[in-house]
N, C-alpha and C positions, 0 to 999 in steps of 0.2 A: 047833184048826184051823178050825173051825166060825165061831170071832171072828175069825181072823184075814180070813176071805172075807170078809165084811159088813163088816169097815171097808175091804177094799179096791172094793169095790163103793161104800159111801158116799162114800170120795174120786173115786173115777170120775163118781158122780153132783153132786159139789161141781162139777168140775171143767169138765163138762160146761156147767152152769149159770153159770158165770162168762164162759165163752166163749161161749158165745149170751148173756148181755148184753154180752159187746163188741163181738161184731158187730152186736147191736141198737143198742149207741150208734153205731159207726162208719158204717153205715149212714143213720143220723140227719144227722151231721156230712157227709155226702158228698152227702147230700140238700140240707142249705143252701149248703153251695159250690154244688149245683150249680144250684141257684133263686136264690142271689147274683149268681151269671154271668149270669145271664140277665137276673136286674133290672138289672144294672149295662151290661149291650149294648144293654136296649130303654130307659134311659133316655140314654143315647147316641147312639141309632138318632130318638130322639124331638128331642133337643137340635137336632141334626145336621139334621132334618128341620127344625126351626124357624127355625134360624139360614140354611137354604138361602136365595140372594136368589129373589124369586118372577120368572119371566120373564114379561113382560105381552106380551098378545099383543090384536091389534084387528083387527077384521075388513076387508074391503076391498071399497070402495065406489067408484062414479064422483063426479067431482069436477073442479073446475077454478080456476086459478091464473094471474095476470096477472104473465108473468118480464120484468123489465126487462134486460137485456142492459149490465151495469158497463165501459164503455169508459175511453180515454186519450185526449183530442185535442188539440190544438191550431189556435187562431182564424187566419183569413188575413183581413186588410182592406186594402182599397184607402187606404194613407195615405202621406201627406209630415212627416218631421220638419222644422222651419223654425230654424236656428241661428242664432245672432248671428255679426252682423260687426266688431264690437267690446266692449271694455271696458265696464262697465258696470252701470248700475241699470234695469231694465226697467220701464215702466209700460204696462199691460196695458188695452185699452179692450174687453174682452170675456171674460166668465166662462164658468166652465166647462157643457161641452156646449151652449151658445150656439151657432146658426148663423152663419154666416161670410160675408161677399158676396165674390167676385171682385172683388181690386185697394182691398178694403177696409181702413184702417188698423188693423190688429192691436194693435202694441204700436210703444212707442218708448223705444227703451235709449239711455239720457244718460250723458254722462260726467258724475256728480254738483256736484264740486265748480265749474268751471267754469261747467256750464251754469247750474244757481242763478242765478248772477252777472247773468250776461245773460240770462236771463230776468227777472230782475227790473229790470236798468233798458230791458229791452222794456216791461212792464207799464209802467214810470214815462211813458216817451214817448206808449203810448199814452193814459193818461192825459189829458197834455196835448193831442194830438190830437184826441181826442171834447174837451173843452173846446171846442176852436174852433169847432171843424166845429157843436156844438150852438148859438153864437152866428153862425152866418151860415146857418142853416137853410133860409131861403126866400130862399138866390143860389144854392145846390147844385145844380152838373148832375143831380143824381142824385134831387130833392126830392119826384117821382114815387112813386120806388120808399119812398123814406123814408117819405111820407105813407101810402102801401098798409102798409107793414110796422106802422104806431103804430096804423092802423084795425083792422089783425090783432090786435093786443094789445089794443085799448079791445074788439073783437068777443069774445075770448076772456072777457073777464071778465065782459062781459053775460051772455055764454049761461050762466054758472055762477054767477054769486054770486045766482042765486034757489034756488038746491039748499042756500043755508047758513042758509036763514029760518028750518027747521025744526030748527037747529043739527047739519045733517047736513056732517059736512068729511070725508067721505071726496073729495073732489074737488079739494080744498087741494093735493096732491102734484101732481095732472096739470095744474091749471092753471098751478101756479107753472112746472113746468118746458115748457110751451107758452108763456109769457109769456117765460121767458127764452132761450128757444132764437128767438124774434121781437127781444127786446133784441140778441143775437148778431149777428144776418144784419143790423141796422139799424148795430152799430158796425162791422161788416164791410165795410158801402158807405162809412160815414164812412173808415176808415183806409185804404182802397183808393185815394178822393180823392186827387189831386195836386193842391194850391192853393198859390198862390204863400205864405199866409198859416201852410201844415203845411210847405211844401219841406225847411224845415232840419232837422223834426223827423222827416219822414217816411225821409231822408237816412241820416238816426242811425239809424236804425230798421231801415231797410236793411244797413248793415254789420252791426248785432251780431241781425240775423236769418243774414247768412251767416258770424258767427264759430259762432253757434249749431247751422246747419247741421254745420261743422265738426266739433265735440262733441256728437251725436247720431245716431243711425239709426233713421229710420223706415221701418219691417217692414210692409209690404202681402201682404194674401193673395193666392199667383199662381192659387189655386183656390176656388172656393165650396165648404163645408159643414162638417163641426162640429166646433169648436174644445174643442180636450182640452190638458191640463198632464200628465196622465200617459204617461213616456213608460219604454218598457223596450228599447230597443235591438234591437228584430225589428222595426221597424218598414219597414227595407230589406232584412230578409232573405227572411222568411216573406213575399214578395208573389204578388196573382194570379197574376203572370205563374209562378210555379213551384210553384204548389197542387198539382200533381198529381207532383212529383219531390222533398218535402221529406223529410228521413232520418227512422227510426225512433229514432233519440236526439234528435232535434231533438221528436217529438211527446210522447215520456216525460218531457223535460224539465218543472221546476217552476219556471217565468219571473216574477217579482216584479216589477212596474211600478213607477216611483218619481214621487215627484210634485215640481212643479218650484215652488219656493216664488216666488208675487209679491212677498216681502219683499227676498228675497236675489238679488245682485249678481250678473253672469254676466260669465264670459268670452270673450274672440274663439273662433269654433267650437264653443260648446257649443251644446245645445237651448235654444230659446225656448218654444216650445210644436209641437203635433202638430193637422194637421187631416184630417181622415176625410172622403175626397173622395167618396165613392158607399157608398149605403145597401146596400148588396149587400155579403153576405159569406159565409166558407166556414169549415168544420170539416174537418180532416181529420183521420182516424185510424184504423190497422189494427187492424180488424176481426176477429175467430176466424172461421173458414168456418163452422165449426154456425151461428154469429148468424147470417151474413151469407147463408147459402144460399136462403132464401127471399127476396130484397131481389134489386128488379132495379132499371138504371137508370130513374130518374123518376118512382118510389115516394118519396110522401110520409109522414116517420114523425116524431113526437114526441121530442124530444129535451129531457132536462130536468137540472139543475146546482144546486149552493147557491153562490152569490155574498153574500158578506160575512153569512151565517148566514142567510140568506132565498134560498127555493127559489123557481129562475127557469126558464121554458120557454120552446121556442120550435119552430114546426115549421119542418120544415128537408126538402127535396127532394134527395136521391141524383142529382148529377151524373157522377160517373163511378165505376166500383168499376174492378178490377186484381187477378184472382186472384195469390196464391200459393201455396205448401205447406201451411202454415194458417192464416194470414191474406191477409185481401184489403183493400189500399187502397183505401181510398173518401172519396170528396171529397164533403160536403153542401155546398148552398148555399141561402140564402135572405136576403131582403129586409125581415124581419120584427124588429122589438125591439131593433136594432144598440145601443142605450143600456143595455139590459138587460148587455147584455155587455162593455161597453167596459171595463170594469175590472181586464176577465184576458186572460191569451193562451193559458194552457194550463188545463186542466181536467178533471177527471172529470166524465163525467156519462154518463146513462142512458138508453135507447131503448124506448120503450112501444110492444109488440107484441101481435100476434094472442092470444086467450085462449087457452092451451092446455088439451085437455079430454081426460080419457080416465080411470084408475083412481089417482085420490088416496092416495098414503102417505106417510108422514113419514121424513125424509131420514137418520134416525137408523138408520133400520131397514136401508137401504141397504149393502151394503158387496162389495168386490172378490174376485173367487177368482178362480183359476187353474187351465185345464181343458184337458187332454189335445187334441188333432185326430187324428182317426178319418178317413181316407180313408171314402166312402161303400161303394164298391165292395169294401171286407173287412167289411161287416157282414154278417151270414146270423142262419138265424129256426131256433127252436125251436117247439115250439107255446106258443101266447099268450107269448112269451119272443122278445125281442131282441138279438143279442150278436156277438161277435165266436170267431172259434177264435185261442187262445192257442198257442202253443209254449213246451211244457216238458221236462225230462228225462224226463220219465215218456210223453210223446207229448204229442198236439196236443188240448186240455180244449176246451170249450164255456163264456165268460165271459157272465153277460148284466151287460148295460151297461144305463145308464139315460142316455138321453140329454135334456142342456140345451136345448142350441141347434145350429141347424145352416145350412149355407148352402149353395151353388149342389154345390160338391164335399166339402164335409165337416161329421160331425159331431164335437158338443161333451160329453167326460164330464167329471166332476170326478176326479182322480187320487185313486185309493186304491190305498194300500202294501202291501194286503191283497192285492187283484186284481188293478191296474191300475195300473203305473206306469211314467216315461219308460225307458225301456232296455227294456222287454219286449216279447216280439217276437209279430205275431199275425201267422194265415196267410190267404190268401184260399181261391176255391175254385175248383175245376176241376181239370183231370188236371196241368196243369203248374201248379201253387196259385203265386200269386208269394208272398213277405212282406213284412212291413213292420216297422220297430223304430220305437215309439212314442216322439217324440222333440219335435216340433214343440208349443209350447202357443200358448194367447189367454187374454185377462182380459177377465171381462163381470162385470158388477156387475147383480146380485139381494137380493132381500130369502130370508129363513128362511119358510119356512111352515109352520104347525104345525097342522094339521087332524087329525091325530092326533098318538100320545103323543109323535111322533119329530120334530123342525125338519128340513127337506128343503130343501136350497137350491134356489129356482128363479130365474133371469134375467129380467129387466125391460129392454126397451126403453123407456130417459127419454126423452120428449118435450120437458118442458121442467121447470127446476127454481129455485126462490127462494129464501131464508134458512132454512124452515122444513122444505118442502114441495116433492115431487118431483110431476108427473104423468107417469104411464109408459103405453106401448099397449096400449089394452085389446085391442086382436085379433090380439096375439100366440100365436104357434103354440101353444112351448111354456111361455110365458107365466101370468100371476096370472090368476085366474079368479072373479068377481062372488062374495062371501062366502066367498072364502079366509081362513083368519085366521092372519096373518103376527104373527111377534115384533115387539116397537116396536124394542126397541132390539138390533140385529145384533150388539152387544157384548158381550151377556149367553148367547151361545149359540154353540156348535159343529153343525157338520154330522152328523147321527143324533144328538144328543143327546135326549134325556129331559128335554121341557119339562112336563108334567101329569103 
């Protein structure tokens, strides 16, 4: 009996010791699960933090930026196209943007084949005409004028052929053609002559001068000034007389001028060429109101364009503006560089204005939200706390609000879904409280500011802004404030987020 107890005690004490080392192992095992969980969440939690993009944030400083204001216009000039009256080959006695004289000959379009003809046996007659006229030289009514006109040519080449001792010929060119335009005027009185001894040839000369006439038109300027080939067909539309009533698709247009070849042949009613009667000319072009609200008439501003890949300017004086809704027509004009521009009629170009100055940020950081309107008169104060009373099933709660912006009768909160959003109704105060259902929004565009761990959108009044760079008001209410330090870029953040 005595054996039987001792081994049932030695198995109780086996038994005993087998099960406390399985919970010593088990134990062991649940201990590395559970420091495995944990290496494997903190290098997770590690990853996660690395791979986070970092939000960059920069502080905000005064600063200033020169915005040019990107318009649409189109040119007004006082001009005349000049068309043919006939068939024809045009010969041109004046290049381009050359000035022009009043009743001066332009150009003369020939009927090619014909006139050749007789023109050349004009030349032949005249020929024989000087012939004579040079063997009876001193019986000419006219041997006066002949003899002054040969002392003009012997005078011409004295005063110049000592400039050729030192082998200097730049003067070769002017004097020959002063010598011959003297030889001209002297066969000019010769074939004028009527002598018994030219009658028959001067005769001949006469009719196929007027078969000639016939087969030709010569084009006199009815106006003085600058003679142009490029023509684009606004040149009777877009005139002074209706600078100030031309449509908004007529100034968006992109008008391509064509150039009228001296080689090539024209027909009855086309262009000959174009002449720009007065150096005065206008722009006109609807203007956005923000540009144009500081511009009054007879303010002078800068105006500047690329013309055939080189940047042209020109100042230009505000003749009339014409508000509208949000643009305002405005006519410049000015007297300045008309050649700089003759080569377009419509344009973009840009207006250099006032420096705008106040708190420099970069335009990235900028971005739009959408914020509740707060009648003023339903706000009420908690202590240091601003808010509204809400209406809810439960009664009427105490909300504080954080106000943006605000104006003459209301403020501006950001809607949150949490607290604050359109359909929810707040109360006013007094014995008869009215309410209101939050319902009405605006959009104001702010930067993030992250002076603590949280980005807080704040509103920015822009002043003015250019490719890169905004400048907004520094002495805005509830406005950026000297060493705020705003997100750079508004893309990489929400509102309450966790930027540090």
């Amino acid at each position: 009996m005595a054996n039987g107890s001792r081994e049932t005690v030695h198995d109780e004490a086996r038994h005993t010791k087998e099960r406390r080392h399985r919970n010593k192992k088990n134990h062991k095992m649940l201990t590395i699960v559970i420091f495995s969980a944990l290496f494997i969440y903190l290098i997770g939690f590690i990853l996660m933090f690395a791979n986070k993009p970092r939000v960059r944030v920069e502080t905000v400083n005064y600063g200033t930026i020169d915005v040019p204001a990107s318009l649409k216009g189109i040119i007004v000039r006082d001009e005349v196209v000049v068309k043919s009256g006939m068939d024809g080959q045009p010969e041109y006695n004046y290049s381009e943007l050359e000035k022009v004289s009043k009743n001066s000959l332009v150009c003369t379009v020939k009927n090619t084949g014909t006139t050749q003809v007789i023109e050349d046996e004009i030349k032949k007659i005249d020929k024989g005409i000087l012939e004579i006229q040079k063997n009876r030289t001193d019986f000419s009514m006219f041997k006066e004028d002949i003899d002054r006109t040969e002392k003009s040519i012997s005078n011409s080449i004295d005063s110049t052929v000592f400039k050729f001792i030192d082998n200097n010929i730049s003067g070769v060119y002017s004097l020959k053609n002063q010598v011959q335009t003297q030889i001209n005027i002297r066969n000019q009185i010769w074939l004028a002559e009527n002598t018994k001894s030219t009658a028959e040839l001067s005769a001949e000369r006469d009719k196929y001068e007027s078969q000639l006439n016939g087969n030709q038109e010569a084009v006199k300027a009815e106006y003085s000034g600058i003679f142009s080939l490029k023509i684009d067909k606004f040149e009777d539309i877009v005139t002074p007389e209706v600078r100030k009533d031309i449509s908004e698709e007529q100034i968006k247009m992109t008008i391509q001028p064509e150039y009228i070849s001296k080689s090539l042949a024209v027909s009855t009613g086309s262009p000959l060429f174009k002449i720009i009667k007065s150096n005065t000319w206008y722009v006109v072009s609807n203007v956005p109101n923000e540009v144009s609200a500081k511009w009054k008439t007879g303010d002078y501003l800068d105006i500047y364009t690329t013309v055939d890949d080189e940047e042209k300017s020109v100042q230009v004086k505000i003749e009339s503006m014409d508000v509208g809704e949000s643009t305002t027509y405005v006519v410049f004009v000015t007297d300045r560089k008309l050649i700089d521009f003759l080569d377009i009629r419509t344009m973009c170009f840009k207006v250099k204005e006032s420096v705008y100055s106040g708190f420099k940020v970069p335009n990235a950081a900028i971005v739009e939200r959408t914020f509740l309107k707060i009648p003023k008169t339903f706000l009420t104060s908690n202590p240091d706390e601003q808010g509204v009373l809400k209406r809810t099933d439960n009664g009427d709660t105490f909300q504080k609000i954080n106000i943006a912006n605000s104006d003459e009768n209301f403020v501006y909160i950001l809607q949150d879904f949490e607290n604050l959003k359109i359909g929810d109704v707040i109360v006013g105060t007094g014995e008869d409280a009215p309410t209101y259902t939050l319902g009405d929004v605006a959009t104001y565009k702010g930067v993030y500011v992250a002076n603590s761990s949280l980005a807080q959108f704040t509103v920015v009044d822009i002043l003015g802004q250019n490719s890169d760079y905004s400048i907004v008001n520094a002495e805005s209410q509830f406005g950026l404030k000297v060493y705020d330090e705003i997100v750079s870029d508004a893309k990489a953040v929400q509102d309450e987020e966790t930027v540090n």
